[in-house]
N, C-alpha and C positions, 0 to 999 in steps of 0.2 A: 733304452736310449744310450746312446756310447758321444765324446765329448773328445772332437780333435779341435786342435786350433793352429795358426799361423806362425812361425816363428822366425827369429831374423840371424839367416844360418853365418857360421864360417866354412868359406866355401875355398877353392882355389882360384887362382885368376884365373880368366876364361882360355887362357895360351897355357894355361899347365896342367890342365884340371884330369889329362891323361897320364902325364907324369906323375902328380901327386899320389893319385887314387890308386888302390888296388885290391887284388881280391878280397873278399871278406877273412878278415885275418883268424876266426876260430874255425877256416874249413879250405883256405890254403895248404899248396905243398911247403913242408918246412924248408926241403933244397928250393924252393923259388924265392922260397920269402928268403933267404941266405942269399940267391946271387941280388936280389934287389937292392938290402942291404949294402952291397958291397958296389953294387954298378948306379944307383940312383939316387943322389944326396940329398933328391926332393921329394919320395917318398914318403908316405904318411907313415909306413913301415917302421918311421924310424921314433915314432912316436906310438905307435898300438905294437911293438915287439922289440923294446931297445934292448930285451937279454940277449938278442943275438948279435951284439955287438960285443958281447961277452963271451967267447967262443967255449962251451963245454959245462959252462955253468948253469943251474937250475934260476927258474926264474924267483926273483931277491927282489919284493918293491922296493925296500928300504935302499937297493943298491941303484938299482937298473930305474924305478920310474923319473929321479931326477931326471938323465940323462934325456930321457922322452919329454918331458916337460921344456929342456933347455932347444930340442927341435922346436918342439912347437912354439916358443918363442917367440924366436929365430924366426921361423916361417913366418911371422905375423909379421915381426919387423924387417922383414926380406920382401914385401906384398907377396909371398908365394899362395898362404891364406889370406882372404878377405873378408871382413863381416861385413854383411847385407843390412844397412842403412834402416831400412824395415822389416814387418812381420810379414811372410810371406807361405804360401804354401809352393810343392816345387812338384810340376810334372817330370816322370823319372823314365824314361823308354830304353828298354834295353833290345836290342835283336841278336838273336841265336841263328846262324845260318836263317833257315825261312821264318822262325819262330821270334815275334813279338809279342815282347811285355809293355807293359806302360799301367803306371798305375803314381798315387801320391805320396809323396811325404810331405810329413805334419808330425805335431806332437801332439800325443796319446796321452790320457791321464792315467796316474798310477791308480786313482781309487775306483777307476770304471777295472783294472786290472785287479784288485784287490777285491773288489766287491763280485768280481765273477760276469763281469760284462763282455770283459776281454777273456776269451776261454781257453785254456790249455790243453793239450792233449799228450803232455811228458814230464815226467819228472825232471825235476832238475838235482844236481849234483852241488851241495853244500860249498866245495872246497871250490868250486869253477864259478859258482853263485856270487860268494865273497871277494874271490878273485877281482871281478868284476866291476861289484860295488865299490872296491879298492880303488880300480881304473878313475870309475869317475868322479870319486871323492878328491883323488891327487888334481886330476887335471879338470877339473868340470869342465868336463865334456864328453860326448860320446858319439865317434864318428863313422859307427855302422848300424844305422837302422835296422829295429825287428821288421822281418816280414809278416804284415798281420792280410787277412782276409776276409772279403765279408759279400755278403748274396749280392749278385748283381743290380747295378742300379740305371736306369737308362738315361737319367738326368748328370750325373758323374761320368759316363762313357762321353755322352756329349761333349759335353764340355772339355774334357783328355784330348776328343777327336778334333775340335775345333782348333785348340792349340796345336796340334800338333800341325794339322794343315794349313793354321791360319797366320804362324807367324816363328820366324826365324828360334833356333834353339839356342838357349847360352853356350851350352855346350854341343861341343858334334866331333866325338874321335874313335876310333878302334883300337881297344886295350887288346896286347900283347896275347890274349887267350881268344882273339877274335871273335871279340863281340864288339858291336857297336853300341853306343850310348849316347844318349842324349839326352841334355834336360829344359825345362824354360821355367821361370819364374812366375808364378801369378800372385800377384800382387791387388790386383785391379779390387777394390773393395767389394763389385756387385759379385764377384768371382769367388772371393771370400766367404761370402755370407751365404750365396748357394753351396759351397762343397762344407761348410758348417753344417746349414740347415738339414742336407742329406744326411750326411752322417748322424745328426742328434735325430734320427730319425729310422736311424737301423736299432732292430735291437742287442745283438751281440758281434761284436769282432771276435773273430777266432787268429791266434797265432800261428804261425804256417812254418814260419822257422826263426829263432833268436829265442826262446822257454830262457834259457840264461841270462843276455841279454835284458829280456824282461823281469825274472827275476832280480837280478843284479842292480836293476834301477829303481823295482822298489823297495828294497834294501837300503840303498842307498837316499832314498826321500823317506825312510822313516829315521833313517838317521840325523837325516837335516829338520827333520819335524822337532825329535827330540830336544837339538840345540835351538830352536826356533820355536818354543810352545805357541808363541802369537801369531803363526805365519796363518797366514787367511787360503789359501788354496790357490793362488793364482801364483806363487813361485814358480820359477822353472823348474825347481826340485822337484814339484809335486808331476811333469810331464816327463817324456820320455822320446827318441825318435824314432818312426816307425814309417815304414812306405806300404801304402794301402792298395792291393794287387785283387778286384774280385776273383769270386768262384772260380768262373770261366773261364780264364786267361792263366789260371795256375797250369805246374807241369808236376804230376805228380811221378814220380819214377818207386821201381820197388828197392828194396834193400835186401842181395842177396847175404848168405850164408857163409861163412867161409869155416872149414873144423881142419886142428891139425890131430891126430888120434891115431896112427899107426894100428894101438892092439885090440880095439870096440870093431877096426876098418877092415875086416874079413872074411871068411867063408861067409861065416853063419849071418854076417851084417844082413845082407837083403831079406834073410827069412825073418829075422826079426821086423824088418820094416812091410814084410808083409802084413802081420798083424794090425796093423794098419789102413794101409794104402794096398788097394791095388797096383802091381808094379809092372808096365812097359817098356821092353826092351826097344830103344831108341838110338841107336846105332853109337857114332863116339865122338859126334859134336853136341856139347850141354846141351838142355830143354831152355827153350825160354818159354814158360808159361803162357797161355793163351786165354786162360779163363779160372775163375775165381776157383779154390779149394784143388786146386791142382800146382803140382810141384815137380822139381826136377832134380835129379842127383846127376852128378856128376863127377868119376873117378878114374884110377886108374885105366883112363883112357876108351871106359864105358858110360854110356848117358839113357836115364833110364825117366819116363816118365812118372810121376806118380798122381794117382786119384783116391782122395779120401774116401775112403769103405762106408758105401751109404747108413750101414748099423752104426759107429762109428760118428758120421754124422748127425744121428737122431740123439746122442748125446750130449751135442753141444746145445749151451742155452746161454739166450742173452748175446748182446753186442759184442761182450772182448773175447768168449770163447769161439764166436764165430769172423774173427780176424785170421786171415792165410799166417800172418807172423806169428799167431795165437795157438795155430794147431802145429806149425812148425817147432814150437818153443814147448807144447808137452808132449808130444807122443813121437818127434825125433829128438832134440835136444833131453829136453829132462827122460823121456820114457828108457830111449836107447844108450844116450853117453852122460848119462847125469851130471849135465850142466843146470845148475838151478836158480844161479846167477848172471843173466847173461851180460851183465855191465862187469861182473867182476873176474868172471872164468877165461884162465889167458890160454884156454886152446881154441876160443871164440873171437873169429874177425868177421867185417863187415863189408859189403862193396856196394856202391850203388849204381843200380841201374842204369845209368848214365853212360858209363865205362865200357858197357858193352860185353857182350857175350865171349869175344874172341879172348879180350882180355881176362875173363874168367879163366877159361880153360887155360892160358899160357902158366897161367900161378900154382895151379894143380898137374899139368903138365911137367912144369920144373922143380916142383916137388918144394914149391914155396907151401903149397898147404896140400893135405890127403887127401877133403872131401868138398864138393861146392854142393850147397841148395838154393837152388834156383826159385825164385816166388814170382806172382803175378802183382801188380802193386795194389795199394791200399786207396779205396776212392776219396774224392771229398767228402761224400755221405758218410761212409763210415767214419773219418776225421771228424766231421760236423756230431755226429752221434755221442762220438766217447767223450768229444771236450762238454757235449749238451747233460751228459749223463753224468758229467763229475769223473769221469773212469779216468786213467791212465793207459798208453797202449803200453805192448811190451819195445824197450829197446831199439833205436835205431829201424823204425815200423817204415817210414818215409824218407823218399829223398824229395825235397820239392824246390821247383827254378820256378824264377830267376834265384840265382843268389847277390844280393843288393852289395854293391862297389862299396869299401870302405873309404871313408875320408873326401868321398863327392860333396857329400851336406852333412857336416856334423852340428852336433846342436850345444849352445855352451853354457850354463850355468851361473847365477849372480853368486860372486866369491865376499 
């Protein structure tokens, strides 16, 4: 049984709520979030990244979050933001060229996330962790929802569809990265107590994307527990924001490879990867993978497919060594260029799937990197498995959309 509830957001007025908002600020490009910075004074930008008002300097809370806090303010006594009267939940639609999201936000409890209700499937990073909890201890608040996920539900789809067909959106604009967005407020109490009821009725949320995020918040509600031994559980400290996207409406993309390696990148490179894979000459635009344990290389201007060696295969056991980013990560990374850390090895980049194939090849083409591996993506089953199983994947396994607008509906905390 997992435990969302209503809350009563700060939002942007309904005539700015395009201005304000922007991309998710830990998976923005840093030159965009720069020219916004500089070109949009209403920016929530200027409250979730005020170091880059600081041109050159590392990010400094002690220096850099007043000045974010003196935005946000400001925005409040500007009505740029507005807090919502009451506790509400907020239908969230996003569309991608033909592709439609729409799913909730609510606030998630940390101990259903503590207690393993809420499921992971990544490590998080200490110093980005802290970072975080930082964020929301300065400013109680936090204005981009984790993306959680969870089995479909036909009684939640309803109700999403009925709003959406049945009644005008607070919001309705096309951000600059051309997508459209729109949300509506449900408030209505029977509306409430159904998208409650459902939920305390699934057994596990799994996180889809925001592991930091999530971490970071409850971090930061065991901090507020500490100074508060008497708090009863119904603080805001104790919840979190989060937009609720089922299964089936997720987009799961792969996360390809990127090596830069010049002296491992020669002659002998493919006979070693023999050992392996089966290896396909594929002429000299990348593979994009078509099917699970198959992979693609791509180099100096050669693309080669590859199929894991069915002996090879009889080896792997269990769920993480039968992960496509799993066999990538021992028998090309660790086997051939002994990389053994792939968060911390800097001849190791990432791309996601999303970007496209072309753009692959332009970066190894121009001699931005040596070698591309190309993957097939990771499903929800498998996601569902390793978070069910306790496991961690390896590194950057998924890319998954929507990615949730920041500063649309942030959630704010009793100070």
């Amino acid at each position: 049984m997992t435990k969302i509830k209503p809350f009563a957001a700060l939002r942007p007025a309904k005539d700015k709520a395009g201005e304000v908002s922007s991309p998710p600020f830990d998976s923005g490009s840093r030159d965009l979030a720069n020219h916004e910075i500089l070109n949009n004074p209403i920016s929530y930008l200027h409250v979730v990244k005020p170091y880059l008002h600081f041109k050159g300097e590392r990010k400094n809370p002690l220096k850099h979050f007043p000045l974010g806090l003196e935005y946000l303010n400001n925005f409040k006594k500007q009505g740029v933001l507005v807090k919502d009267a009451v506790p509400a939940f907020y239908i969230y639609r996003l569309i991608k060229g033909s592709q439609a999201y729409a799913g909730i936000i609510a606030a998630a409890s940390v101990d259903d996330y503590l207690n393993n209700n809420i499921l992971k499937h990544e490590n998080t990073l200490n110093e980005k962790q802290n970072e975080i909890a930082e964020h929301i201890q300065f400013y109680k608040s936090l204005g981009n929802p984790v993306l959680l996920t969870y089995p479909d539900d036909e009684a939640i789809d309803m109700l999403i569809s009925q709003y959406i067909m049945k009644h005008v959106p607070e919001y309705n604009f096309i951000s600059n990265d051309q997508i459209k967005h729109n949300l509506w407020v449900v408030s209505e109490p029977k509306d409430i107590e159904l998208i409650e009821q459902r939920f305390n009725s699934i057994e596990n949320l799994y996180i889809a994307d925001g592991h930091h995020r999530s971490a970071g918040s409850a971090e930061f509600c065991e901090i507020m527990r500490a100074e508060n031994p008497a708090y009863t559980g119904e603080e805001s400290f104790n919840y979190f924001p989060v937009c609720l996207i089922p299964f089936s409406k997720l987009t799961i993309f792969e996360y390809h490879r990127l090596v830069r390696d010049k002296t491992i990148i020669n002659d002998k490179f493919i006979d070693k990867i023999k050992n392996f894979f089966e290896v396909i000459p594929s002429g000299n635009l990348p593979v994009q993978p078509l099917n699970k344990k198959d992979f693609g290389l791509y180099f100096q201007g050669k693309a080669f497919l590859l199929k894991l060696k069915p002996e090879i295969d009889k080896t792997l056991t269990g769920t993480l060594d039968n992960l496509d980013v799993s066999i990538v990560e021992q028998f090309i990374l660790k086997n051939i260029f002994d990389i053994v850390d792939s968060k911390a090895d800097n001849r190791l980049f990432f791309m996601d799937g999303g970007k496209g194939i072309g753009h692959l090849r332009e970066v190894i083409d121009n001699g931005e990197f040596d070698l591309a591996i190309t993957l097939y993506p990771t499903s929800i089953e498998e996601i569902k498995q390793v978070a069910e199983q306790n496991l961690i994947m390896p590194p950057k396994s998924t890319w998954i959309e929507p990615k949730i607008r920041t500063g649309l509906v942030i959630m704010e905390h009793e100070k």
